[in-house]
C-alpha positions as CSV (number, residue, x, y, z in Angstrom):
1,X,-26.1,26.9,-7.9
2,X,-26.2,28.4,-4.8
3,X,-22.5,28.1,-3.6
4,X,-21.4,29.2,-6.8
5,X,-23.7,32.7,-6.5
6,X,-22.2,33.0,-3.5
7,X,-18.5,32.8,-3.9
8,X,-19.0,35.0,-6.7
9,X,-20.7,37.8,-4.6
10,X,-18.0,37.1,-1.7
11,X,-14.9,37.6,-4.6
12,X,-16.6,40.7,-6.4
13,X,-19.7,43.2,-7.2
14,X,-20.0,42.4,-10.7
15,X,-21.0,45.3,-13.7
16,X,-23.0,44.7,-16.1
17,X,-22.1,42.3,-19.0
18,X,-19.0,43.3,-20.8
19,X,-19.1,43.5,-24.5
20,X,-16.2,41.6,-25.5
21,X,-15.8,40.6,-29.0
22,X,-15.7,36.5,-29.5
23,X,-11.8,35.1,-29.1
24,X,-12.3,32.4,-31.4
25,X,-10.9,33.4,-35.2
26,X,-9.3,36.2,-34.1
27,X,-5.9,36.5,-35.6
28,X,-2.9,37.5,-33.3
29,X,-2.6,41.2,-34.1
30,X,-6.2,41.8,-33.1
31,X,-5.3,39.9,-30.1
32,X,-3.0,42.2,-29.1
33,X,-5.6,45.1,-28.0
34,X,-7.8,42.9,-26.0
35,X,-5.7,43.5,-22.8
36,X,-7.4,46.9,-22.7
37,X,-10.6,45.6,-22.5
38,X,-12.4,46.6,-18.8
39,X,-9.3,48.7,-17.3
40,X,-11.1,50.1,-14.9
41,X,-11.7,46.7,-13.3
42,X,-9.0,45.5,-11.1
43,X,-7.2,42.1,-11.5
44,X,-9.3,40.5,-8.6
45,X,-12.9,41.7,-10.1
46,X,-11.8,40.7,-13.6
47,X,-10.7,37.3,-12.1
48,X,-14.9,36.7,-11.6
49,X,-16.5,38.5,-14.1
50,X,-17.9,35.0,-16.1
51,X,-18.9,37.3,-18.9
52,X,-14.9,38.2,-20.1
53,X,-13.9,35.0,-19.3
54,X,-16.5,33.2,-21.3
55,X,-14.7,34.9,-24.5
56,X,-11.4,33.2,-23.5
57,X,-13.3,29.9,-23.2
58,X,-14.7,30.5,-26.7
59,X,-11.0,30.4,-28.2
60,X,-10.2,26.7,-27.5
61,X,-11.4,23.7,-29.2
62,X,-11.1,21.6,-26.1
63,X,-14.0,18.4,-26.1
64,X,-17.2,18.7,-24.8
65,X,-17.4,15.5,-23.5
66,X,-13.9,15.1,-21.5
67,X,-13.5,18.2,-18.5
68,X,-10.2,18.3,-18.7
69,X,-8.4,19.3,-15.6
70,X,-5.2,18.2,-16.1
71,X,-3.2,21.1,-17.7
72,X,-0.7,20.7,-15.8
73,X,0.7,18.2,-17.4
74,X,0.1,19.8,-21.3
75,X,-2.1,22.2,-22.1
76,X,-4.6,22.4,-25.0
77,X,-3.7,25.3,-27.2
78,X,-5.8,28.0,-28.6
79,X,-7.7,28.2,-32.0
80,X,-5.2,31.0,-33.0
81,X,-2.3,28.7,-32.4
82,X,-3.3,25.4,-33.6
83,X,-4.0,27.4,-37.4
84,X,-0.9,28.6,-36.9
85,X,1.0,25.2,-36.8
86,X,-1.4,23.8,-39.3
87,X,-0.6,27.0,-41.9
88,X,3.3,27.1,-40.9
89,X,3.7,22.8,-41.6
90,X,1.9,23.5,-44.9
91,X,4.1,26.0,-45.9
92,X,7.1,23.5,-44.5
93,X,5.9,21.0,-46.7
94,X,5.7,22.7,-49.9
95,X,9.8,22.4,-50.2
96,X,10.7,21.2,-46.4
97,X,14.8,22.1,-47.2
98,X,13.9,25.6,-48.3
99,X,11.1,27.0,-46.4
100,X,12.9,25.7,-43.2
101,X,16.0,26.0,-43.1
102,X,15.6,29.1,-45.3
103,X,12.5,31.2,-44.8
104,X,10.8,30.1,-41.0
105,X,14.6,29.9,-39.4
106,X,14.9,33.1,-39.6
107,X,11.3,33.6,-37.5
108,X,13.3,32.6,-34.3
109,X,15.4,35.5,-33.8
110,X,12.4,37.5,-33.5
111,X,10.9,35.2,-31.3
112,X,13.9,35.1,-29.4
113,X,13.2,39.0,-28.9
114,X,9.5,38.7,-27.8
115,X,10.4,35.8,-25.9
116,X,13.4,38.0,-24.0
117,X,11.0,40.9,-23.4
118,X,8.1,39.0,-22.0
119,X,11.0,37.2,-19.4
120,X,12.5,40.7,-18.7
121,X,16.0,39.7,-19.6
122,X,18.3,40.0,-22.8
123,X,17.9,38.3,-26.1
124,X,21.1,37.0,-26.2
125,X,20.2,35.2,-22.9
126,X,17.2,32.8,-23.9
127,X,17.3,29.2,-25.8
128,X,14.0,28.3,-28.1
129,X,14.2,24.2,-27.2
130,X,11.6,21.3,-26.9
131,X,10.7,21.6,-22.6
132,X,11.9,22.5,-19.4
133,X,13.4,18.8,-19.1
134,X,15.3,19.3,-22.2
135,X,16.0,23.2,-20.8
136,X,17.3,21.7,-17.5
137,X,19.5,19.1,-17.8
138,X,21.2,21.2,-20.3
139,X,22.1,23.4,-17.5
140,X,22.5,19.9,-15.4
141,X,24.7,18.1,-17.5
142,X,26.7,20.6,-18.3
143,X,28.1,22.7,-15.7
144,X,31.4,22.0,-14.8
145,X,31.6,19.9,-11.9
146,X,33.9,17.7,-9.9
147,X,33.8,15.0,-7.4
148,X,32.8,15.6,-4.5
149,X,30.7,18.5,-5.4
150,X,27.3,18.6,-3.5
151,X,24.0,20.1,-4.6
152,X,20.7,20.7,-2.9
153,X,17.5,19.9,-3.8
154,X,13.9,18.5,-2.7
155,X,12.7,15.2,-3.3
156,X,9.6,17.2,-4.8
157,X,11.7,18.3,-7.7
158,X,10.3,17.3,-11.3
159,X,11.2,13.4,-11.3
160,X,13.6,14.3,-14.6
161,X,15.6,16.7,-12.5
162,X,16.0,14.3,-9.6
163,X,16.8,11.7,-12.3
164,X,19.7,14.1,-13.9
165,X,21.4,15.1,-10.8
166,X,21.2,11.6,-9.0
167,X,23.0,10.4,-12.9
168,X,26.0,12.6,-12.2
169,X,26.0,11.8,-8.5
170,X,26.5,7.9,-9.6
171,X,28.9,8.5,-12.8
172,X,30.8,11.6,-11.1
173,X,30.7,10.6,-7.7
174,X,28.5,14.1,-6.7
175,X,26.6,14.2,-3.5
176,X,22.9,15.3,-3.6
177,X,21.8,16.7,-0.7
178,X,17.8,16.6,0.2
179,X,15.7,19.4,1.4
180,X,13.1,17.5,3.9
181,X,9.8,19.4,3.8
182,X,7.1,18.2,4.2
183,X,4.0,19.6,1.7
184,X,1.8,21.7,2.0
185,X,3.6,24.4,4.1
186,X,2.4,28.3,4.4
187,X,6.1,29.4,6.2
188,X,8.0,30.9,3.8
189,X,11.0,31.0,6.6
190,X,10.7,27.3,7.2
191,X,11.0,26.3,3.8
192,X,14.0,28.8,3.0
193,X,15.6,27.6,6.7
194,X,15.5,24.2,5.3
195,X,17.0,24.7,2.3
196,X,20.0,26.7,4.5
197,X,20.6,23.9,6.8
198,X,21.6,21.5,3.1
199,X,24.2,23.6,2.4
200,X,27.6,23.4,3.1
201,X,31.3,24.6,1.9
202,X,31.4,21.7,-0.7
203,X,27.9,23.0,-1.9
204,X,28.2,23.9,-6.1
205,X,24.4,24.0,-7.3
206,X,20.8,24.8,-5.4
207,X,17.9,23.1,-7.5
208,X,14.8,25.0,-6.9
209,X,11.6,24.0,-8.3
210,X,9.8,27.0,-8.2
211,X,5.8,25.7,-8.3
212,X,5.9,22.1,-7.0
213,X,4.4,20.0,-9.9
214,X,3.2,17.7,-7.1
215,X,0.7,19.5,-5.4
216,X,1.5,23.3,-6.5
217,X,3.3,24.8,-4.1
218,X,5.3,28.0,-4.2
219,X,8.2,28.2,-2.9
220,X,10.2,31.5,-2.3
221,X,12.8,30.9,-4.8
222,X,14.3,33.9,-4.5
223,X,14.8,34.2,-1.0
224,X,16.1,30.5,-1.5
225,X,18.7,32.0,-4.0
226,X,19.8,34.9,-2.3
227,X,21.0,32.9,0.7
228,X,22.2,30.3,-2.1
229,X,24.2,33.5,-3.5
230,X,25.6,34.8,-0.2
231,X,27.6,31.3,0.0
232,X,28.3,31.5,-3.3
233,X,26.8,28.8,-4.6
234,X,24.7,28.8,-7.9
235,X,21.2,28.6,-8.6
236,X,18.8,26.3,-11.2
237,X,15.5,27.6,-11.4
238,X,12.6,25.2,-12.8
239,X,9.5,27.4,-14.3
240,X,8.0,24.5,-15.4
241,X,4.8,25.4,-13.6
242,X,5.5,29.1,-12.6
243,X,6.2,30.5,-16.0
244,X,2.7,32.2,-17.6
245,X,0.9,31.4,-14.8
246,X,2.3,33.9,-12.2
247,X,3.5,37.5,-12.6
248,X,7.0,37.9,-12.4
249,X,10.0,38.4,-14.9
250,X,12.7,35.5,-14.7
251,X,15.6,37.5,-13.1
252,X,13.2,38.3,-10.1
253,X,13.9,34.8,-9.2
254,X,17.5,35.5,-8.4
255,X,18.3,32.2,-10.5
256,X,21.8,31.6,-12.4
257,X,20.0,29.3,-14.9
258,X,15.9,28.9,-15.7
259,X,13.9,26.4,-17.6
260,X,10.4,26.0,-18.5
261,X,8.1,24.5,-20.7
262,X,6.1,26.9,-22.9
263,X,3.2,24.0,-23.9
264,X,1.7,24.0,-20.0
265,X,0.4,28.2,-19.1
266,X,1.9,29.8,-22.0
267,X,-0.6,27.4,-24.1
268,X,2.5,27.1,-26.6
269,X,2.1,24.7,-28.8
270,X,3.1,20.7,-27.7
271,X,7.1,20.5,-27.8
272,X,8.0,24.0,-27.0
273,X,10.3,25.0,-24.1
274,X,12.8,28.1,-23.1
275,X,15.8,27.8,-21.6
276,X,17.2,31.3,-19.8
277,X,20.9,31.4,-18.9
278,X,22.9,34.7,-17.6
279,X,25.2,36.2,-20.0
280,X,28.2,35.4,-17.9
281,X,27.5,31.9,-17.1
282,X,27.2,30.9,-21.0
283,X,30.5,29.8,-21.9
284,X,30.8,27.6,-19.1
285,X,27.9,25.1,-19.6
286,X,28.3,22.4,-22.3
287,X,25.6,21.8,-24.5
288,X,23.6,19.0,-23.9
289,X,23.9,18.5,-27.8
290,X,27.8,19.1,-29.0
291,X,28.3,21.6,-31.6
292,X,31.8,23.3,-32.8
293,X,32.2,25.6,-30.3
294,X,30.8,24.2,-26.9
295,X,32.6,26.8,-24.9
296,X,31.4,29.8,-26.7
297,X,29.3,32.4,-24.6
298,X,26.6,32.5,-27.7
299,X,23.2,31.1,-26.0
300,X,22.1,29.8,-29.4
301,X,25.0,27.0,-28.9
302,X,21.9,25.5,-26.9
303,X,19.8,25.3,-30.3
304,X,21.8,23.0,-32.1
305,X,18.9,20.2,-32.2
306,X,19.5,19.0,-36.0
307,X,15.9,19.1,-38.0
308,X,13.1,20.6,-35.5
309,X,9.8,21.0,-36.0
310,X,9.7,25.0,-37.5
311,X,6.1,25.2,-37.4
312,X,5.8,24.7,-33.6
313,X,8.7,26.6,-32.7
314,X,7.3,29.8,-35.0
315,X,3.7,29.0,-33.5
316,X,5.2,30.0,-29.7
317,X,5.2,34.0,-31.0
318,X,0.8,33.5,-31.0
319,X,0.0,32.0,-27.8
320,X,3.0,34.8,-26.6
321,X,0.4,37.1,-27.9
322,X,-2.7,35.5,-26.6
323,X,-1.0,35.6,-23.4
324,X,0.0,39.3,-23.8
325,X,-3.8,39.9,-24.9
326,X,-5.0,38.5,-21.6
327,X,-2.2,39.7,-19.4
328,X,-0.1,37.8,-16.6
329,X,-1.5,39.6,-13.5
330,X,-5.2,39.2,-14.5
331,X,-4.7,35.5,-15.6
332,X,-2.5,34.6,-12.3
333,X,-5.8,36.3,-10.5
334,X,-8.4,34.0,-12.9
335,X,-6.2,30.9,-12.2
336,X,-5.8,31.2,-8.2
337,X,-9.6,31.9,-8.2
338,X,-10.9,28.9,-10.2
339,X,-8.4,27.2,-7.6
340,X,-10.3,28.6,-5.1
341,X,-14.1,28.2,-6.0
342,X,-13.6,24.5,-5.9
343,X,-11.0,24.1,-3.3
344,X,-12.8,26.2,-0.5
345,X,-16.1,24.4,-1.0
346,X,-14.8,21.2,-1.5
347,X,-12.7,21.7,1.6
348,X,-16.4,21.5,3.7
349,X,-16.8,17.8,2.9
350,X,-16.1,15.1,5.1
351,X,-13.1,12.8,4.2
352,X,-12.0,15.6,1.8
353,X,-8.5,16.8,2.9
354,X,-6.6,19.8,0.8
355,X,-3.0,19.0,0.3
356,X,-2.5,22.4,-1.0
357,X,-2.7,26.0,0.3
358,X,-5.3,28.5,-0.6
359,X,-3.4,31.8,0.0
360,X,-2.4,33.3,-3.3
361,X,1.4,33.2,-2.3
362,X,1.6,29.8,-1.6
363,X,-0.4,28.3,-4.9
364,X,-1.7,29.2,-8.1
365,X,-3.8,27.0,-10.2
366,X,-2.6,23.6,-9.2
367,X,-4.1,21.7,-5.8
368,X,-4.1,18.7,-4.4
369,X,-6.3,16.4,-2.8
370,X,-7.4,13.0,-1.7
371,X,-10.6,11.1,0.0
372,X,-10.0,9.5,3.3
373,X,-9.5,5.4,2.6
374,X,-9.3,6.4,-0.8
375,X,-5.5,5.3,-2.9
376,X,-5.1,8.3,-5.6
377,X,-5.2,5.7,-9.1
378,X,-9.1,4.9,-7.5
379,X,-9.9,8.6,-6.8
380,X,-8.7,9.4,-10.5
381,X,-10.6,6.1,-12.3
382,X,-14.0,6.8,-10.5
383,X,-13.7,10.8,-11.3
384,X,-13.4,9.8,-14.9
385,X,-15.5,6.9,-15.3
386,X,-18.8,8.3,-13.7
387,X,-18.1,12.2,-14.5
388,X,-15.6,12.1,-17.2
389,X,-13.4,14.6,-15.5
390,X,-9.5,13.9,-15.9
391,X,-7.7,14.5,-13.5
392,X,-3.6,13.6,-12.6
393,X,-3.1,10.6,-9.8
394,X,-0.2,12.0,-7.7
395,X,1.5,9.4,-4.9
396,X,4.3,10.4,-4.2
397,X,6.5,11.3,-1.0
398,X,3.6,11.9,1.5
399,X,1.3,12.9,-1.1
400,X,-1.4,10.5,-2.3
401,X,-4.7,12.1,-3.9
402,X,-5.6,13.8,-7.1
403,X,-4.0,16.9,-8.6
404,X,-6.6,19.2,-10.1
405,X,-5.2,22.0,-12.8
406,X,-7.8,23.9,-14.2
407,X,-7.1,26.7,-17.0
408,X,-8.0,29.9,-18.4
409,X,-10.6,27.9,-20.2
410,X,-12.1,26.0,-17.5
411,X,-15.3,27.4,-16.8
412,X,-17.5,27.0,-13.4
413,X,-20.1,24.7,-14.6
414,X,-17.0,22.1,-15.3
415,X,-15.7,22.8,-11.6
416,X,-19.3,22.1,-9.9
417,X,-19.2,19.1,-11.7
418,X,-16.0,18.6,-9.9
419,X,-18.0,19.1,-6.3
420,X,-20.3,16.6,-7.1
421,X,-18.0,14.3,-7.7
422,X,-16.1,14.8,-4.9
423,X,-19.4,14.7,-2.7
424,X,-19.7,11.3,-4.6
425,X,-16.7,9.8,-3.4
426,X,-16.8,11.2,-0.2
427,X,-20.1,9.6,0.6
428,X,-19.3,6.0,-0.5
């Protein structure tokens, strides 16, 4: 395809095949040294070289007939990590009290430590839970609060945030206090003058969401925070979106509390999350499920779930590795160029309009878009029935079109297929 040669000879001067060993079967150890594969490339010519990425493709099982471009909402995992919850739930099973509670329980403090170091903060400072919602409103619900308190956040936060906050603001008599932005936005000042102008004296909590879910915005959350900081007001950070998909380590953020799920970039399995609090704000959030000692500064108060699924929560430490194998700066590069093959192009059709911005700072993987006279359920329904692509309807604030989330596993043959149909609905 023509337009496809030539983005790829616009991005890079690609060398000669590399020879990559096949992903697929390979067990997490030998995963491991596949970050050192092509060093002498940089992240932006590795981010176009079709022949490495084809052996990340290899390593999913995702179907041949679906193109599946909706990981941001879950995303399929790896070969290495679906065996992985297959051979740990066997193992379960064989005497489910005893290899639990006795044999894969004590797996999680070593995940806890890989977990801690991939972050960049302490062990003793990260929750293994279920998803950033659960993650969240742990930190939501249980700060100390009182009435009249006021906390600021968008009306783009994640619908269970804005759902947690606006529950204490009707039981506890809280004020929330909107951010109006309008999306997309490349000012960086803007967006962090907007948050400024919500705050005020009475202001406890900022809510930052720090990819927008909607449409995949960045926002600066840490310049957000520092001026959140400087009034001395907490922060909530939701990583929902940001965490394995951009380089950065959590306390970078300038966040008091972080959540994120780890079955969307990480490629975790379904039902795993991480919840980050700092050391010194521990003892003072309750846990969202009581336990003995609620006021304790131990972060694994947080982990008190009852019977959890052992084999998902001990299959997070391959896809940490298969993450560690790729690495975050050369996948962040992959992501925000499959982003940009289709977007760019697309963005030359009529009736096509970009609700998301194509510089690296502002957005990753995610984008948004919708057809001129066309609602976003009709855009999504004609996508999949004529080119069985799925996509994610989004209307919502001023947004109404289709958000598109490729992966590390989306190859260019499935976003072309995307183009045409675009081109299809943009003709009718």
């Amino acid at each position: 395809m023509t337009t496809r040669r030539h983005f790829i000879n616009q991005v890079s001067a690609l060398a000669g095949a590399s020879l990559l060993p096949t992903f697929k079967g390979l067990s997490s150890n030998d995963l491991q040294s596949i970050s050192s594969f092509s060093p002498e490339k940089s992240e932006l010519l590795m981010a176009s070289d079709e022949d490495y990425w084809y052996q990340i493709q290899q390593a999913y099982t995702v179907s041949p007939q679906i193109i599946n471009l909706n990981n941001g909402g879950v995303s399929p995992a790896p070969t290495v990590v679906q065996n992985a919850v297959e051979r740990y739930g066997k193992f379960a099973n064989e005497a489910p009290s005893y290899f639990m509670w006795r044999i894969l329980d004590q797996g999680r403090e070593p995940l806890r430590e890989n977990l801690a170091k991939f972050s960049g903060v302490s062990p003793e400072e990260i929750a293994i839970n279920r998803n950033a919602t659960e993650a969240l409103d742990t930190v939501i619900l249980g700060l100390p609060l009182t009435r009249g308190d006021e906390i600021v956040m968008s009306k783009y936060d994640y619908p269970n945030m804005l759902h947690a906050w606006r529950q204490r603001e009707l039981r506890e008599g809280l004020k929330i206090n909107y951010v109006n932005i309008d999306l997309p936005l490349e000012d960086n000042d803007l967006i962090v003058q907007k948050y400024v102008e919500q705050m005020t004296p009475r202001t406890k909590v900022v809510h930052i969401t720090h990819i927008v879910n909607w449409n995949g915005q960045i926002l600066p959350a840490k310049r957000i925070a520092d001026e959140a900081h400087k009034r001395g007001i907490e922060v909530v950070i939701d990583g929902a979106h940001s965490f394995a998909h951009l380089e950065y380590k959590i306390p970078d953020l300038g966040g008091d509390y972080f959540g994120t799920s780890l079955h969307k970039w990480l490629s975790a399995p379904i039902g795993s999350g991480m919840l980050w609090v700092k050391k010194e704000k521990i003892s003072k959030v309750f846990p969202l499920i009581p336990n003995d000692k609620p006021n304790s500064d131990n972060i694994r108060k947080f982990e008190n779930l009852g019977t959890r699924p052992f084999m998902i929560e001990q299959a997070i430490g391959q896809a940490l590795n298969f993450q560690l194998a790729i690495g975050n700066a050369r996948k962040e590069a992959r992501l925000h160029f499959l982003k940009s093959y289709w977007a760019k192009e697309a963005s030359k059709i009529p009736k096509f309009k970009l609700n998301t911005p194509i510089k690296p700072e502002y957005s990753g993987a995610l984008a948004h878009f919708s057809i001129e006279g066309m609602e976003a359920g009709k855009v999504e329904a004609e996508l999949f029935a004529k080119y069985k692509i799925h996509t994610s309807p989004v209307k919502w604030e001023k947004l109404d079109g289709v958000r598109v989330t490729p992966h590390v596993y989306t190859s260019l043959q499935d976003l072309d297929r995307l183009l045409d149909g675009i081109k299809y609905l943009a003709s009718k």
